[in-house]
N, C-alpha and C positions, 0 to 999 in steps of 0.2 A: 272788717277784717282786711289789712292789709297782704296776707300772704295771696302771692300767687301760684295757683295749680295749672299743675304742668304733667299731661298726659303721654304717654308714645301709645303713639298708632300705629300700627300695622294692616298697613292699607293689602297684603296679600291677604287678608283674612276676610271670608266674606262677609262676617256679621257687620265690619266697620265700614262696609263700603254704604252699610244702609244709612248713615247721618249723612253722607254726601248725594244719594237720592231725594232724603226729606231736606235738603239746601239747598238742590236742583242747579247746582252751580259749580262750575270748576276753581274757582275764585276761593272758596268754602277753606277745600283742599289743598290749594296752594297758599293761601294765608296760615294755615295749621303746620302745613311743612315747611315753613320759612319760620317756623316760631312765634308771630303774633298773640300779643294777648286778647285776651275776649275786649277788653278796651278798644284796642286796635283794629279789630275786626267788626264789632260794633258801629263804630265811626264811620269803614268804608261804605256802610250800609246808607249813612246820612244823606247821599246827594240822590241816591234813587229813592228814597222814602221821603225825602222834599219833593220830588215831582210829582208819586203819586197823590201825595196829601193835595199839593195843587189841581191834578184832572181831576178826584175825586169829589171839588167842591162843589161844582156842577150839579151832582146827582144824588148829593144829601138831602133829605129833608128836613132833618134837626140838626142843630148842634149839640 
């Protein structure tokens, strides 16, 4: 499905504030009020989830 969905937020509202809790990040929040697609914001996600994949080899014991 190529259509992209496109939400407004009303960040005074207190229900919406609870996605930006469970993201734990201000980043979440300013990529959604700048327009980002979940593509977009996905991607930003790439360069911190390549480090953790890296510390985390250490203390696997399967693959």
């Amino acid at each position: 499905m190529d259509t992209e969905y496109r939400f407004h937020f009303d960040f005074s509202q207190k229900d919406t504030i609870f996605i930006f809790i469970l993201a734990g990040v201000y980043e979440f929040r300013k990529q959604i009020e700048e327009g980002k697609t979940a593509d977009e914001i996905q991607k930003s996600w790439d360069p911190g989830l390549s480090a953790y994949k890296k510390m985390r080899l250490k203390y696997v014991l399967y693959d």
